[in-house]
N, C-alpha and C positions, 0 to 999 in steps of 0.2 A: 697751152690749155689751162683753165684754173681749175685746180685740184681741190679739193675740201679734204681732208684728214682730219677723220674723227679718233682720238685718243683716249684709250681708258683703262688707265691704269694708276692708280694710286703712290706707287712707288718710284721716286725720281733715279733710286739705284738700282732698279730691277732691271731684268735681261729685255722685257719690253721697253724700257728707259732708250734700251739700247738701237733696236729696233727702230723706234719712232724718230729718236735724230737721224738714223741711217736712212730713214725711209724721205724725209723733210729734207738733205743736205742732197739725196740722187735725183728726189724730183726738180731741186733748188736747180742743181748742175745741170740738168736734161735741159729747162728754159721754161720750167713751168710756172707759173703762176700758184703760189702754195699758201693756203687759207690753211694754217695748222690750228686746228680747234681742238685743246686738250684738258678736254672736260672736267679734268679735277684743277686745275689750274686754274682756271674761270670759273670753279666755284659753281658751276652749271647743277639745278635741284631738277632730279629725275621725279620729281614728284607731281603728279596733275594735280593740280587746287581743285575745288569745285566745283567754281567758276566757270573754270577752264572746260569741263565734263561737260557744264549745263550749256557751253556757248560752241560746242565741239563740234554742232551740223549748221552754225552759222554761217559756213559760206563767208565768214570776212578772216579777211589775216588780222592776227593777234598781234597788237602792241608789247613794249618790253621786250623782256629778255629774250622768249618767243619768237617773235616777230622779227629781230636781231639773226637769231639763229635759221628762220627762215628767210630771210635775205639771203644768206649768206649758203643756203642750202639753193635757192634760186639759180645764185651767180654760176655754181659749180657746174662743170664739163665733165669731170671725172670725181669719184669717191672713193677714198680710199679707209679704210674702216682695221686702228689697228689695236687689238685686245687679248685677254688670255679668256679661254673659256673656263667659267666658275659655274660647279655644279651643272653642266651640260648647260649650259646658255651662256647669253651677253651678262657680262658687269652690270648690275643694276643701272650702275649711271649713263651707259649704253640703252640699257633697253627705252630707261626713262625720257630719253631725246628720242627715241621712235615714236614712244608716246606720244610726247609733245609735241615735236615738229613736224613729224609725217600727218600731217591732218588733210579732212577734208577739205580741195581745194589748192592743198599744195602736192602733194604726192599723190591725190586721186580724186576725181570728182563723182559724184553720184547724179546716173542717170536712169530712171524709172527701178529707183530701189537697187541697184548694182552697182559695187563700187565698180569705176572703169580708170586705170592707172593712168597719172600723165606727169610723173617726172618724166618729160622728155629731155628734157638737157643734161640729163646723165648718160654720158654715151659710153662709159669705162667704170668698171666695181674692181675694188682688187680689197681683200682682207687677209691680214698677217696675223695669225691668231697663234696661242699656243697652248697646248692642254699639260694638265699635270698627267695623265695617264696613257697610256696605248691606243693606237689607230685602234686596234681590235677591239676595243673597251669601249672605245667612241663610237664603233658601229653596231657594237650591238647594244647599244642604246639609242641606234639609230640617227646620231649624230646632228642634234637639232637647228646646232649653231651652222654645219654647213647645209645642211638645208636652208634656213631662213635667206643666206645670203643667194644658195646657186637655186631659188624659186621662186621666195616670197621679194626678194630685191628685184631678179633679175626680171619679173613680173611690173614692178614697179617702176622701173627705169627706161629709158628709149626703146622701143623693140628691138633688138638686134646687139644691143651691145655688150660688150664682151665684159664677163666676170670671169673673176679669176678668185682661185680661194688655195691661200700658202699655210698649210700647218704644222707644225713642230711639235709631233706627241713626245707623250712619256718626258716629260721636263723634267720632273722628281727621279729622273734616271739618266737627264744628259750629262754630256761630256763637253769640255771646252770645243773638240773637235765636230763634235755633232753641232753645236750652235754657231759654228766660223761656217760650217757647211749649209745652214737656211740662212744665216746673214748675206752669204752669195745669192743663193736664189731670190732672196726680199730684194738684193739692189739689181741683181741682172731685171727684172719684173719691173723694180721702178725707171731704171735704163729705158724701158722699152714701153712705158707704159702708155 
């Protein structure tokens, strides 16, 4: 299957660092096909130009960098999506590839004023994410980053296909052994993904 792995994390020594090879080395071993796209590395700008805004219901795919990134969002069979959540949401640079890439035409077409989803060639979502505070803290703030993925994704994506959402609260309180314990879960998940 080709995977797409969107990565976003700034830090090549962080515990996400750690994650993302784990997660690129199990899909590698399974026999999948791995588009590792990690977004600070490429230099990827979360930023829409103007341009971009004023040509956004054009109905054409976008040239450039764009365009690239939607290719390559096209090829994909499975996504996998892996980040810490900052400030109860995506990393900027996260959110800014939704922005950008998800546009009309590739991730949904508009039909009499409705958007109507048609990533259909994503037939598998999984995200590894990790918060610095408590499940309990994240839910009652209603937890937006796991909504986006287990609604507004799984809305966007093939009907039927399976998301999966791995999180690691209270980081600013783990333990070597708490983090050996999701790094199992992260690979048995990619194992079987």
């Amino acid at each position: 299957m080709n995977v797409l792995v969107l990565y976003a994390h700034p830090v090549e020594t962080s515990f996400h660092a750690t994650l993302h090879r784990l997660i690129v080395e199990r899909l590698t071993a399974a026999g999948h096909s791995v588009d590792d796209c990690d977004l600070y590395a490429e230099d990827f700008d979360p930023r829409m130009s103007r341009a971009e805004r004023l040509g956004y219901h054009d109905g054409r795919t976008p040239g450039g960098e764009v365009g690239r990134y939607v290719d390559r969002l096209r090829r994909a069979e499975a996504l996998v999506l892996a980040y810490p959540v900052w400030n109860y949401g995506y990393p900027a640079i996260l959110k800014g590839f939704f922005d950008r890439v998800f546009l009309p035409g590739v991730s949904f077409t508009m039909i009499d004023g409705e958007a109507v989803p048609s990533l259909h060639n994503i037939r598998k979502v999984a995200a590894i994410t990790t918060y610095g505070g408590s499940r309990l803290r994240a839910f009652l703030m209603s937890d937006p980053p796991r909504k986006l993925v287990n609604r507004v994704l799984r809305a966007t994506v093939k009907p039927g296909a399976k998301v999966s959402y791995l999180a690691h609260y209270s980081m600013n309180l783990s333990t070597e052994e708490s983090r050996k314990s999701f790094m199992t879960k992260v690979a048995a998940k990619m194992d079987r993904l």
